[in-house]
C-alpha positions as CSV (number, residue, x, y, z in Angstrom):
1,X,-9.6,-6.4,48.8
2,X,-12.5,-4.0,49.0
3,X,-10.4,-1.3,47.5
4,X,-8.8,-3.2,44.6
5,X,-12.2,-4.1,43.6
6,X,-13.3,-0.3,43.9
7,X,-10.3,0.4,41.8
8,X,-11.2,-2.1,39.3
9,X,-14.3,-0.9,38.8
10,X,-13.1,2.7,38.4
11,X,-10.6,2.1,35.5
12,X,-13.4,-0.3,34.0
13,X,-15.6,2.5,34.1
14,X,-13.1,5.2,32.6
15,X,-12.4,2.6,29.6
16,X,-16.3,1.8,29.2
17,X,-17.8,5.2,29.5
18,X,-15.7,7.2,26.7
19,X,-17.0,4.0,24.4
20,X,-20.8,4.3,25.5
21,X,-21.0,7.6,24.6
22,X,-19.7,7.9,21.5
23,X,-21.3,4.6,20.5
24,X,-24.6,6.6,21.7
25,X,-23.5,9.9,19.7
26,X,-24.7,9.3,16.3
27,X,-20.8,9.9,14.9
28,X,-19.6,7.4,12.0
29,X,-16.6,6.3,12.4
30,X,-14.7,5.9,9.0
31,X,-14.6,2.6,7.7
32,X,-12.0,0.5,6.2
33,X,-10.3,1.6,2.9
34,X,-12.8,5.1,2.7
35,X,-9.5,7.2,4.8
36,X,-7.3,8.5,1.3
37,X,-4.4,11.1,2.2
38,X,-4.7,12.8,-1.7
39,X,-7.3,14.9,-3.5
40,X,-9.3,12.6,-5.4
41,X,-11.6,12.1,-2.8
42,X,-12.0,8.1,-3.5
43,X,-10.6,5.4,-1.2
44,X,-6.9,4.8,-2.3
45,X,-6.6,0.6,-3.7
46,X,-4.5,-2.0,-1.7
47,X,-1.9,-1.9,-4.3
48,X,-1.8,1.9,-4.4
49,X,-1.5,1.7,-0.4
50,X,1.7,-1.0,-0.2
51,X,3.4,1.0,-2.7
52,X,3.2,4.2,-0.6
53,X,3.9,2.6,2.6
54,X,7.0,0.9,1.1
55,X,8.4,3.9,-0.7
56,X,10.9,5.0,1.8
57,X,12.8,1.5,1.6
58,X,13.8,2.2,-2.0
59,X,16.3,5.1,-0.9
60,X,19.4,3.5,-1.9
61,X,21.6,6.0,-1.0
62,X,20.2,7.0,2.4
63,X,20.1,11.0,1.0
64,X,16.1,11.1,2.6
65,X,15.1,11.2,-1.5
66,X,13.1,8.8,-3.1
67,X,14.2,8.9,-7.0
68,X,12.7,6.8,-10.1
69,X,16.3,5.4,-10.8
70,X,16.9,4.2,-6.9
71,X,13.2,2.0,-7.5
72,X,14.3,0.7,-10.8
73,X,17.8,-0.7,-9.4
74,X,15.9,-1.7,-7.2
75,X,13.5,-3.7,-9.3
76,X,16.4,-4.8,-11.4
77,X,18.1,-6.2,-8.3
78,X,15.2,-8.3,-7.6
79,X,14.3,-9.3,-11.4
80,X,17.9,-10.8,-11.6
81,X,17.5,-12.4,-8.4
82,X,14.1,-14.0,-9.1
83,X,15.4,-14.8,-13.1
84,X,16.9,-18.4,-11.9
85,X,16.9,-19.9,-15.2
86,X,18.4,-16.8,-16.9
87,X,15.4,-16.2,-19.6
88,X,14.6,-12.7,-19.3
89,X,11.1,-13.6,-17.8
90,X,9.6,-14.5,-14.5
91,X,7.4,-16.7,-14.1
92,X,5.2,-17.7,-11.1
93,X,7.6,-20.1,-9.4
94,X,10.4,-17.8,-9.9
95,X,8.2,-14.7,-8.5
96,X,7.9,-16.5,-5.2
97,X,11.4,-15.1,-4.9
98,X,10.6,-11.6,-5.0
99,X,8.0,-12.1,-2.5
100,X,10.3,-14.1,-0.1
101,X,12.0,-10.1,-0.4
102,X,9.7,-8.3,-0.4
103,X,6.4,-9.1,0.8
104,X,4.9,-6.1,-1.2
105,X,4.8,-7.8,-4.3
106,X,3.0,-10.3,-2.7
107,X,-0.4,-7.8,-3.1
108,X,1.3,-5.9,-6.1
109,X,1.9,-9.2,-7.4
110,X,2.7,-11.3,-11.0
111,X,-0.5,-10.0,-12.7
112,X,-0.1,-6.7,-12.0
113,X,3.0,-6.4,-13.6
114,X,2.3,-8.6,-16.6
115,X,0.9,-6.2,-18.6
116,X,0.6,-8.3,-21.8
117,X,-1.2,-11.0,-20.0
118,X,1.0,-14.0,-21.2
119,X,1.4,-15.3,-17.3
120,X,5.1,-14.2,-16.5
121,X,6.6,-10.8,-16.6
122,X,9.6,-9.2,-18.8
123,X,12.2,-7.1,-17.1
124,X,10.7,-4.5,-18.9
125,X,7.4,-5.1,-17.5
126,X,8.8,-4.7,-14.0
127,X,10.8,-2.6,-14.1
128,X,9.5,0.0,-16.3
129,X,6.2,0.1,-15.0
130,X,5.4,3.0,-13.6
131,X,5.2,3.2,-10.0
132,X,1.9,4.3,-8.3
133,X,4.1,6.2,-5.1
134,X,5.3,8.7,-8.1
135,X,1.9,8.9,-9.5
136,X,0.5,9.8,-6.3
137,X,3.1,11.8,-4.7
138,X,4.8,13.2,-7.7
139,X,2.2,15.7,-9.4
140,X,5.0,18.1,-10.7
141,X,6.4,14.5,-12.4
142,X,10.0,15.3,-10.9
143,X,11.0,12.0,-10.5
144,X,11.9,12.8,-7.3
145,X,10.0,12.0,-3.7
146,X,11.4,13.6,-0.4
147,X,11.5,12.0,2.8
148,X,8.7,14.5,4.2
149,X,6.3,13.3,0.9
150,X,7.2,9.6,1.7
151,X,6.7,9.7,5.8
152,X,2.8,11.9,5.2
153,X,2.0,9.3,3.1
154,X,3.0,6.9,5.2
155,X,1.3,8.4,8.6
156,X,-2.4,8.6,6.2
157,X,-2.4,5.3,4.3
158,X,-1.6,3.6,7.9
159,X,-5.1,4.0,9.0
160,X,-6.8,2.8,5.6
161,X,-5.5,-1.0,6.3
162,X,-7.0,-2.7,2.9
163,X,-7.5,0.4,0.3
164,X,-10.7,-1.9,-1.5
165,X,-14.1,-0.3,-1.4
166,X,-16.9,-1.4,0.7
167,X,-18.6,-4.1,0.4
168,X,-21.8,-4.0,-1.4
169,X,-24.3,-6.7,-2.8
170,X,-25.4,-4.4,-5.8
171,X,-23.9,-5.9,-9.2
172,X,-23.3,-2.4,-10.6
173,X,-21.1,-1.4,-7.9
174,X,-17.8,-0.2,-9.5
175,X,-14.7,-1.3,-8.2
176,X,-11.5,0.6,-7.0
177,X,-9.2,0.9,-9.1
178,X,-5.2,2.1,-8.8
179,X,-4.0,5.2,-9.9
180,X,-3.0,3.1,-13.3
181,X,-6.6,2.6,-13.7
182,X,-6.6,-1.6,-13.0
183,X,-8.8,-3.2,-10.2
């Protein structure tokens, strides 16, 4: 019994020390949504992150190539899906359908894609609407994101878990916006 408690207090001590010291060291830690994988230097949004983390789901055609067609028949398939009453919009009940999909657009959701504010969103709102991935991977605007593109960002946006900015109680903070330039 003696030694299991010796033991016990060995592996506690290996987990605990490691902790004290850095805790004693001085060293920040980087917080929550300040980690961004590109060159802009700011902390990437939350709807810029679940766009880059999702990007390798849109290759249709398993070829390890993310292309701008394969994420609009994509976005088609699920406009048609979500359409249920056939009128070329989607509207709030119906995008509860596209979420049940893909739970994504539950963070890039109905207001992001309604560009013209009118509370539902065209086919031509979502699926023309840029997608921030291509914007963010895709400098040479190829249209085009390889597998090795898609799985970095993936690996670097992993670690910033919410993308927002840190809290502050100063009014004139600005807010993060996405690589369209909305909040």
């Amino acid at each position: 019994m003696a030694l299991l408690n010796k033991r016990i207090l060995m592996v506690s001590a290996a987990l605990v020390l490691p902790l004290a010291v850095a805790a004693c060291s001085g060293a920040s830690l980087p917080t929550v949504g300040s980690i961004n994988p590109f060159k802009s230097g700011k902390a990437i949004s939350e709807t810029d992150r679940v766009f880059l983390m999702a990007a390798g789901s849109w290759d249709r055609n398993r070829d390890n190539q993310v292309t701008c067609d394969e994420w609009k028949a994509y976005t088609a398939e699920l406009f048609n899906g979500a359409d249920a009453n056939g009128d070329g919009d989607v509207d709030s009940t119906e995008w509860a359908s596209i979420v049940a999909v893909d739970r994504m657009f539950a963070t890039a959701d109905l207001r992001y894609f309604d560009t013209n504010g009118d509370g539902k969103v065209s086919r031509a709102e979502f699926v023309d609407r840029p997608n921030p991935a291509f914007t963010l991977l895709d400098p040479s605007n190829t249209c085009v994101l390889s597998g090795d593109q898609v799985a970095g960002a993936r690996s670097k946006t992993e670690y910033d878990v919410s993308g927002k900015p840190k809290e502050t109680a100063d009014p004139t903070a600005t807010k993060n916006p996405d690589v369209l330039g909305r909040n």
